[in-house]
C-alpha positions in Angstrom: 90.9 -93.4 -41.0 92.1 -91.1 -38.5 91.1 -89.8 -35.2 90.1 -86.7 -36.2 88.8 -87.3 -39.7 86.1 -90.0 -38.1 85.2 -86.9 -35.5 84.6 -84.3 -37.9 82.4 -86.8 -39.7 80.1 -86.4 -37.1 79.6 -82.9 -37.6 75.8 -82.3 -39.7 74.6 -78.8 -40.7 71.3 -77.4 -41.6 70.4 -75.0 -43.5 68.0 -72.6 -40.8 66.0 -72.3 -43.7 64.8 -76.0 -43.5 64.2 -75.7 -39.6 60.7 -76.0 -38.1 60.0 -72.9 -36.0 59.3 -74.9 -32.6 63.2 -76.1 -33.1 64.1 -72.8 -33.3 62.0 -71.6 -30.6 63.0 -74.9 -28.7 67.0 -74.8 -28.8 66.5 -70.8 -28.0 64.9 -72.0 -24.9 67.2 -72.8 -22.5 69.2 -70.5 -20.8 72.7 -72.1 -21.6 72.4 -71.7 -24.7 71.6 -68.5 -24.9 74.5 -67.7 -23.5 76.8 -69.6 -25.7 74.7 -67.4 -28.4 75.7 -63.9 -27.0 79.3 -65.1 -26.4 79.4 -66.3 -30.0 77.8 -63.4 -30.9 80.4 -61.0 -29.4 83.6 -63.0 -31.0 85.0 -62.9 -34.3 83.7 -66.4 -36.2 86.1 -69.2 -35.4 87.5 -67.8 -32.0 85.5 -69.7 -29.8 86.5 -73.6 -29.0 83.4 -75.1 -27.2 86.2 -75.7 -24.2 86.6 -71.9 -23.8 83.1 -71.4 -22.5 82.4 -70.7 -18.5 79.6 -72.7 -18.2 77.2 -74.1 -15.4 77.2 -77.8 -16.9 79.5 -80.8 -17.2 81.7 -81.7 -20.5 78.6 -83.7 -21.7 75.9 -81.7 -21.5 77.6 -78.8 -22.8 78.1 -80.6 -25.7 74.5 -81.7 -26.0 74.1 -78.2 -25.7 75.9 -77.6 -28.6 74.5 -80.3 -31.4 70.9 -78.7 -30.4 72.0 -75.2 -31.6 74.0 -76.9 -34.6 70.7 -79.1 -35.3 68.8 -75.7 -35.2 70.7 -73.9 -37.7 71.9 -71.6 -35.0 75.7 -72.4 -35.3 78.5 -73.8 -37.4 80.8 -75.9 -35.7 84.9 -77.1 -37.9 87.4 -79.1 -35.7 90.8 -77.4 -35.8 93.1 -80.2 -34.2 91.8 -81.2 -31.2 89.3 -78.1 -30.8 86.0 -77.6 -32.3 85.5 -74.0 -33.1 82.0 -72.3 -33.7 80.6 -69.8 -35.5 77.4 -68.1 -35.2 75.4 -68.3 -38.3 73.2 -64.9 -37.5 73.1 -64.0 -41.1 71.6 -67.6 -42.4 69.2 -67.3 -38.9 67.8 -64.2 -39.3 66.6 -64.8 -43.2 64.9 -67.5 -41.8 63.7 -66.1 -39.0 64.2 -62.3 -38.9 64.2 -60.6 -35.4 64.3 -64.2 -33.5 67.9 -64.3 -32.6 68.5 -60.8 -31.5 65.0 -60.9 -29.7 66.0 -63.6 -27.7 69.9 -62.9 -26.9 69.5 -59.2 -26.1 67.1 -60.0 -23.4 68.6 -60.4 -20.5 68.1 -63.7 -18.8 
């Protein structure tokens, strides 16, 4: 098995749909997130490697960061060599939760 096959293995998606509300409300909490959500949700899907993001916190809390908005349905996260990429999954979000998302990232922090 290979490197990267055993990484993207690790990867686990759910459907925003299945999420309680106080996960939502929870990962939409903190303020680093947000702002992964509104650069995310000023870039074409796929752009963004989680490495290309200027922010406040070391490697490993970024990527805590990261598997808490991928645990709350909020992104969507494919390994492209050694980068992950993300996508915002506003569309799945907002039929689960309309208005949430853009509530929350168009408010200025």
């Amino acid at each position: 098995m290979s490197v990267e096959s055993a990484r993207a293995r690790t990867l686990s998606h759910v459907d925003p749909a299945e999420v309680p509300l106080q996960a939502a409300l929870d990962a939409l909490a903190d303020p680093v997130r947000r702002s992964i959500l509104r650069d995310l949700s000023v870039h074409d899907d796929w752009t963004r490697a989680c490495g290309t993001f200027d922010l406040p916190v070391k490697k490993a809390t970024a990527s805590h960061h990261f598997a808490v908005l991928r645990a709350a349905g909020l992104i969507e996260q494919r390994d492209e060599g050694a980068r992950r990429l993300n996508r915002l999954r506003r569309e799945e979000f907002d039929t689960a939760f309309p208005g949430l998302l853009t509530a929350t990232i168009d408010r200025a922090d």
